[in-house]
C-alpha positions in Angstrom: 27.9 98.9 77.6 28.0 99.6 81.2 29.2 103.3 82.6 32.4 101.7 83.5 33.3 100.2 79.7 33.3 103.6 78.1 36.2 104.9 80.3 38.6 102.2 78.9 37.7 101.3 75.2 40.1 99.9 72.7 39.8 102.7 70.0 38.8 101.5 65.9 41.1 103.1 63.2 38.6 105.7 62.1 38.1 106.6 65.8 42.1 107.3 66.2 41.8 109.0 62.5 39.4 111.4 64.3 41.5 112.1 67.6 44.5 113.1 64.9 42.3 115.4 63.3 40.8 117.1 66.1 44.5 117.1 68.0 45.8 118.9 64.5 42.9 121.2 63.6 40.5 121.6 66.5 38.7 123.0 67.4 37.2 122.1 64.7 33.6 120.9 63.7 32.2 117.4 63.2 31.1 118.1 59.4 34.6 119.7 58.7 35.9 116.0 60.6 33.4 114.1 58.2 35.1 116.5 55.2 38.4 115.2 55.9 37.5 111.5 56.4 34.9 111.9 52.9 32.6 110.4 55.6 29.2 111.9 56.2 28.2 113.7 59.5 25.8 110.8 60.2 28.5 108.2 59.9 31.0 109.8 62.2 28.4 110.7 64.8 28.2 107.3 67.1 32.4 107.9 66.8 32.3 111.7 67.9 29.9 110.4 71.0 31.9 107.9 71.9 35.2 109.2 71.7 33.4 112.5 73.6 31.4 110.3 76.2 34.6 108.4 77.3 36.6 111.9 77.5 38.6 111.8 75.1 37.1 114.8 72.8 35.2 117.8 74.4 32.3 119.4 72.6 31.0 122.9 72.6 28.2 124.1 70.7 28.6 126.1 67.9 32.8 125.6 68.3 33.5 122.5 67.6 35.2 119.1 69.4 38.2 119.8 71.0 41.3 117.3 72.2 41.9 117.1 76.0 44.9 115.8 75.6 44.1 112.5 77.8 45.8 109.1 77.5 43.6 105.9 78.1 45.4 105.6 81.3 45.2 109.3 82.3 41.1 108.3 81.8 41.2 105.4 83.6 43.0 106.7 86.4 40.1 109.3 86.6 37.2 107.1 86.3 39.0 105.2 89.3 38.9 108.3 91.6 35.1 108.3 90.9 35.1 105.6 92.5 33.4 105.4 96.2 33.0 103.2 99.3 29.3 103.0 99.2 29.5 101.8 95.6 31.1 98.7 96.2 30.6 97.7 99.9 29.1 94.1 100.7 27.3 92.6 103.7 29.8 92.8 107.0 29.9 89.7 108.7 29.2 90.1 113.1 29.7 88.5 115.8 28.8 89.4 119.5 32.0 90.3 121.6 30.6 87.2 124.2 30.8 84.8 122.4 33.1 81.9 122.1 36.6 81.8 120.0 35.2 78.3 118.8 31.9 80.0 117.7 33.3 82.9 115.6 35.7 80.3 114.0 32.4 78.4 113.0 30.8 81.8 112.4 34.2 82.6 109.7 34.0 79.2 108.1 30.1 79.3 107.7 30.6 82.8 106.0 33.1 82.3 104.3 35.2 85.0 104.9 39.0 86.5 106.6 37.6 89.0 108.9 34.8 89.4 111.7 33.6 92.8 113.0 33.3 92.5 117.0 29.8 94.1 118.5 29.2 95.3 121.9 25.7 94.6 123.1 24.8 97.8 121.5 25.7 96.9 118.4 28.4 99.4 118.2 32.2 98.2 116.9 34.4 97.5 119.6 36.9 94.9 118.3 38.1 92.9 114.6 39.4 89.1 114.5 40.8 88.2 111.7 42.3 84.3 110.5 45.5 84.9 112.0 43.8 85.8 115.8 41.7 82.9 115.7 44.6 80.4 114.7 47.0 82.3 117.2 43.8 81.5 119.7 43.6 78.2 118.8 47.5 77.2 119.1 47.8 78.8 122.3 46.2 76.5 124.5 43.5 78.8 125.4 40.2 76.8 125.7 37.8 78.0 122.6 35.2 77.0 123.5 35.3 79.0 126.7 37.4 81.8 126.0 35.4 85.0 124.9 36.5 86.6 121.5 37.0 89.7 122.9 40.2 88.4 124.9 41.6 88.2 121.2 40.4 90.6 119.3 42.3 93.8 117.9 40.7 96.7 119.8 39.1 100.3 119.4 40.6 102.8 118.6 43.4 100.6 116.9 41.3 99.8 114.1 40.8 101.2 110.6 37.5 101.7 109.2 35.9 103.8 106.1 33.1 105.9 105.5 30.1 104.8 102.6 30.9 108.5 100.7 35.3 107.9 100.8 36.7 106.8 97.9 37.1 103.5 97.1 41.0 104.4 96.1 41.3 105.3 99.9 40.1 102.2 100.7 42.9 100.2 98.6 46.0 102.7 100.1 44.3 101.5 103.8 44.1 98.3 103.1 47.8 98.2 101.9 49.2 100.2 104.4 47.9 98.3 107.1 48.7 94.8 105.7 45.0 93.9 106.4 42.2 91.9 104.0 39.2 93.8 105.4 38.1 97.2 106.3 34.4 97.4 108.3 32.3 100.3 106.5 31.0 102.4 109.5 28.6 105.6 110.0 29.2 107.5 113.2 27.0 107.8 115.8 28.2 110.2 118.4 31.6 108.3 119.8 30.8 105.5 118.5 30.5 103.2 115.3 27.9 101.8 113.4 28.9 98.8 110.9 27.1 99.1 107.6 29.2 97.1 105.1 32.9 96.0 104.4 35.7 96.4 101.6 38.0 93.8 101.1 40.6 93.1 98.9 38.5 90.6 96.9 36.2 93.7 96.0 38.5 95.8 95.1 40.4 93.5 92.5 37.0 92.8 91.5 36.1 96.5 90.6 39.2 97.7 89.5 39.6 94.3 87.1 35.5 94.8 85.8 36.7 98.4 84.8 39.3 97.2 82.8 37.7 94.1 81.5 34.0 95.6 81.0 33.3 97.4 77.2 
C-alpha cells in the first residue's frame, strides 16, 4: 500500500464495529475493544493500526484510542492539502524566445504537450505560448517561419507561475482561475525566474484520481 492508499480506504465491518466502540466508549483501550468484539488483542491489532495510521482513531499510551470525529472525506480533503508542487512537477518543455513560430509548433508537436515556456538568452522566463497563440499565429498570415515567438507570446509579468514548496491545491485554484492547461514551476533568482518543472491539468487529475483509486 502506498502513503496515499491509507488516507482513503473502504473500511471492513469489524473495522466500522471498532470506530462505533471507540466513538461510544473511548477513550478506551485496545484489549477492552478486543473484550467487546470476543476478539483477541492480536487479532484487532493490524485494525487498530490501520484505522489509527489513516486518521481515523488517535492513540495515546497508557489512555487508550480515541475517535477524531473525521469522515473519509474530511481525511481525504486533508491528505490533499499535504499535497505539494515539488511532489508532482514534470519536465518543462523550452524554447528560445528567437526562434521561429514554425519551430516551437514542431517543438509542441515533438513534445507532445499544450504549453511552451519562453527563455531569454539567459535562460530566464520571459514569455508562455500556448496552442491557442500558435494557431492564432498561424491563421493570421504572419509568416512562421520567419516570425520570432516572442511577437506572440503572453508576456512577463502577466504570467502565473508556482513555487516547488506551494501546495499542489494552489496549483489547481490557478490553474482554474486563469482558464490555463499549464503552470511553469519557477525558483527566483533576484528579478527574475528560473523554470524548474511544470503542473498541468493532466498531473493534477492524475494525482488527485491515484489518491482516490490507490489502496
Amino acid at each position: 500500500m502506498s502513503t496515499w492508499g491509507v488516507f482513503y480506504i473502504e473500511l471492513n465491518q469489524r473495522q466500522n464495529k471498532i470506530l462505533q466502540i471507540v466513538k461510544n466508549n473511548g477513550p478506551i483501550t485496545g484489549e477492552k475493544i478486543a473484550e467487546q468484539l470476543n476478539l483477541t488483542r492480536a487479532t484487532l491489532r493490524p485494525d487498530l493500526a490501520i484505522l489509527t495510521m489513516a486518521g481515523f482513531l488517535d492513540a495515546r499510551p497508557r489512555v487508550g484510542y480515541f475517535y477524531t470525529g473525521k469522515s473519509s472525506t474530511q481525511l481525504l480533503s486533508d491528505s490533499i492539502k499535504k499535497f505539494y508542487v515539488k511532489d508532482f512537477q514534470s519536465l518543462p518543455s523550452v524554447i528560445s524566445e528567437d526562434i521561429s513560430v514554425y519551430e516551437a509548433i514542431v517543438k509542441m508537436f515533438i513534445d507532445d504537450v499544450g504549453t511552451l515556456f519562453i527563455l531569454n538568452e539567459k535562460k530566464e522566463l520571459v514569455g508562455v505560448c500556448s496552442r491557442k497563440d500558435l494557431l492564432r499565429a498561424t491563421m493570421g498570415g504572419q509568416d512562421i517561419h520567419t516570425t520570432p515567438v516572442h511577437i506572440i507570446m503572453s508576456r512577463m509579468p502577466n504570467i502565473a507561475v508556482v513555487f516547488p514548496d506551494d501546495l499542489l491545491i494552489y496549483a489547481a485554484n490557478l490553474l482554474i482561475d486563469r482558464e490555463i492547461d499549464s503552470l511553469p514551476v519557477v525558483i527566483q533568482k533576484g528579478t527574475a525566474f528560473e523554470v524548474t518543472g511544470r503542473i498541468t491539468k493532466t498531473t493534477i487529475t492524475r494525482a488527485f484520481v491515484a489518491l482516490i483509486e490507490d489502496e
